[in-house]
N, C-alpha and C positions, 0 to 999 in steps of 0.2 A: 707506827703510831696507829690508834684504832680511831675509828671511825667517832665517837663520841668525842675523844681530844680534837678530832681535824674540826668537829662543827664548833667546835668552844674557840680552838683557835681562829677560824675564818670570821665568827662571828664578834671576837675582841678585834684583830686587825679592820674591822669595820667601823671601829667604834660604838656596837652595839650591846643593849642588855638586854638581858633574854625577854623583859616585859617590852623591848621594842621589836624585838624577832615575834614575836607571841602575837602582837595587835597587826603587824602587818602579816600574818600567815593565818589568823584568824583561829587560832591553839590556844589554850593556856600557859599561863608562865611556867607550868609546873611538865606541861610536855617537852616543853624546851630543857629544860633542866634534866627530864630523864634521855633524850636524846644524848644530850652531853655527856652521861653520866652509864652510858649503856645501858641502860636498863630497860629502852625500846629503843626502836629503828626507827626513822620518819619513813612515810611512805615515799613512792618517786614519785607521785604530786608534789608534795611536803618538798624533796629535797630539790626538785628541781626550779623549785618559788625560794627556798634557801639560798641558790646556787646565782640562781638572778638577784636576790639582796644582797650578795656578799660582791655580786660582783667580779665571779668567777666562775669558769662549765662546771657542768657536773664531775666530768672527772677530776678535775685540780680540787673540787668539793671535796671527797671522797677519799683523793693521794693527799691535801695538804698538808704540808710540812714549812712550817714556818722556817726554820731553819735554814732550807735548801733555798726558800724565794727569799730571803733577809741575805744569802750569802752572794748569791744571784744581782740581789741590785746593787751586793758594793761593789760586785766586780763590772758591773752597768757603768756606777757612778764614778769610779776610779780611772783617774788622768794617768798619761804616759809620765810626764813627769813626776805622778807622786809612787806610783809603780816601781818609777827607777830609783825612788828614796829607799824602797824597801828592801831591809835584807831578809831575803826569802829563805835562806838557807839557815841564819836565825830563827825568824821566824816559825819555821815547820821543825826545827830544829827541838823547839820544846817540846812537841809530840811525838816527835820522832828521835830521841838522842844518838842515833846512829848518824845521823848527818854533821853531828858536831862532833865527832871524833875518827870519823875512815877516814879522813886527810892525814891522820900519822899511821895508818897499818895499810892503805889501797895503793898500787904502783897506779896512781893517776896516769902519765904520761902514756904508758902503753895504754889506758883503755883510753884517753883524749887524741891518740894517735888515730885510734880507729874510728873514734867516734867523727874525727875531722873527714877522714874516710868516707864515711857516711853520709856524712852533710855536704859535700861536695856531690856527691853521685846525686844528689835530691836534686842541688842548683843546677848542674849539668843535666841529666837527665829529665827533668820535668821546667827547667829553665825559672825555680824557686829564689825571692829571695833567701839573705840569710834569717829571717826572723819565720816565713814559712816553712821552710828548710829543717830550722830546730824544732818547730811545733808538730810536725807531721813525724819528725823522729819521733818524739817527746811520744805522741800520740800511739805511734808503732811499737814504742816499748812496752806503754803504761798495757797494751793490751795484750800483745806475749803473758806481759805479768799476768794479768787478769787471768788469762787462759792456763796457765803454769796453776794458778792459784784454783782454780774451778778445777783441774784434774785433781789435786791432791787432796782434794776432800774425799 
């Protein structure tokens, strides 16, 4: 995301328009708008009087991504029980159609063998239950991956 979308975004998630960003930074409505729009940069006066209107530091200023802090609070706002309604494997399943069909070509059993394997030595050795147990896996693979995937570029 460039810098002009994060101030546009920060500044709608505030419920503001640019002629109320404008009178309280003491700008024109019309620098607001080229802020937004790349066309200049605000100075770090500017963006750090921005940063305190929106009601966020300057760096979330700068990184905001609406998206990431929207996904953020549902995972905030989401109960155990409504968690446990969800089928996740559906669900990621539409981005991913590999998750809706390795149940009929992957020897589960052998790698549920190992993976029970693993999750045991976590309880056992670090004295984990089972729900930290799977996330610390969960967390140890997602980053193997990550690292697999950062060599092969």
């Amino acid at each position: 995301m460039n810098l002009g979308n994060s101030l546009f975004q920060a500044r709608k998630k505030c419920g503001l328009s640019q002629e109320d960003v404008a009178e309280k930074l003491g700008v024109s409505r019309q620098t607001v708008s080229k802020w937004e729009t790349d066309e200049t940069v605000p100075d770090i006066r500017q963006s750090k009087k921005m940063a305190v209107l929106y009601n966020v530091s300057l760096d979330e200023l700068i990184d905001f991504d609406t998206d990431i802090k929207e996904i953020q609070e549902a995972i905030d706002k989401t109960s155990e029980e409504t968690e446990e309604k969800i089928d996740w494997t559906n669900a990621w399943g539409k981005k991913y159609p590999i998750l809706l069909k390795y149940q009929a070509e992957v020897n589960i059993p052998n790698y549920a063998q190992r993976i029970n394997i693993m999750l045991d030595e976590l309880k056992q050795d670090y004295q984990f239950n089972e729900q930290d147990a799977m996330l610390v896996l969960k967390d140890i693979l997602y980053n193997v991956w990550k690292n697999r995937k950062g060599k092969s570029k």
